[in-house]
N, C-alpha and C positions, 0 to 999 in steps of 0.2 A: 239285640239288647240282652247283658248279661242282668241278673238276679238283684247283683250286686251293683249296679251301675245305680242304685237309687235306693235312697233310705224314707220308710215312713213315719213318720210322726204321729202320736196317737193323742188327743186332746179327748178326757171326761172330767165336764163339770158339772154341778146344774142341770141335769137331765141334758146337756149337748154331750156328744158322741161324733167328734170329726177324724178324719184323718189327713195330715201334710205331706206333698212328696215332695223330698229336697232329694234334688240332685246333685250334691254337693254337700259333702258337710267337712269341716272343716276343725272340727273337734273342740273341745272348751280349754276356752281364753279367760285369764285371769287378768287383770289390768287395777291400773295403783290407778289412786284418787286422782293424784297429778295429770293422771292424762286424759279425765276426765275436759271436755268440753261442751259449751251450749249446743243446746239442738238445732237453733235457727241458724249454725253454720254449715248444716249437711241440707243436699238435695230435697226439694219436697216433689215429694212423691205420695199416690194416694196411701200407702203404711205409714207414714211418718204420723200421722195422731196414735201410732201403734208403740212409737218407740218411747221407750222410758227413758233411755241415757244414751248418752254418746260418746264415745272414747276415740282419742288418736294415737296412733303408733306409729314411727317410722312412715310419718305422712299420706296414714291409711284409716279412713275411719272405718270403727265397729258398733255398728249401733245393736242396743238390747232392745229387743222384739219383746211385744208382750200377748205373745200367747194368745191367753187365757182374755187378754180385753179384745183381740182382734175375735176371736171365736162364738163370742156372745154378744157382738156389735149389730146391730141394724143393719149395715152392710153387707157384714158376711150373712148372717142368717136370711135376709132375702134374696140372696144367691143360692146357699143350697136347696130354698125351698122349694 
């Protein structure tokens, strides 16, 4: 495994101090209103109370993650505990 094979993410708020490792990143997507779509057409999954919006493109959804609400959630934080 290369260095670069994996990027971290760094979350401080609120006294939390986490870090994310994407293996993948796919770089930042700008997206029109238009392609905005509702959330209850994407998969649920245990993140999806995570995602704020959900967009389609070329019959590919991109949902926006939120961070900042996954990292101070009862869930995650009795996980790193």
């Amino acid at each position: 495994m290369h260095l670069r094979d994996h990027r971290v993410l760094i979350y401080q708020k609120k006294g939390v101090f986490v870090g994310f490792k994407a293996d993948d990143v796919l770089g930042l997507k700008h997206f029109f209103m238009e392609e905005k779509i509702e959330k209850q057409n994407i998969e649920t999954s245990l993140l999806t109370p995570f995602v704020d919006e959900v967009f389609s493109r070329e019959n590919q959804c991109w949902s926006v993650f939120n961070i900042g609400r996954f990292a101070t959630s009862q869930e995650f934080l009795q996980i790193i505990k």
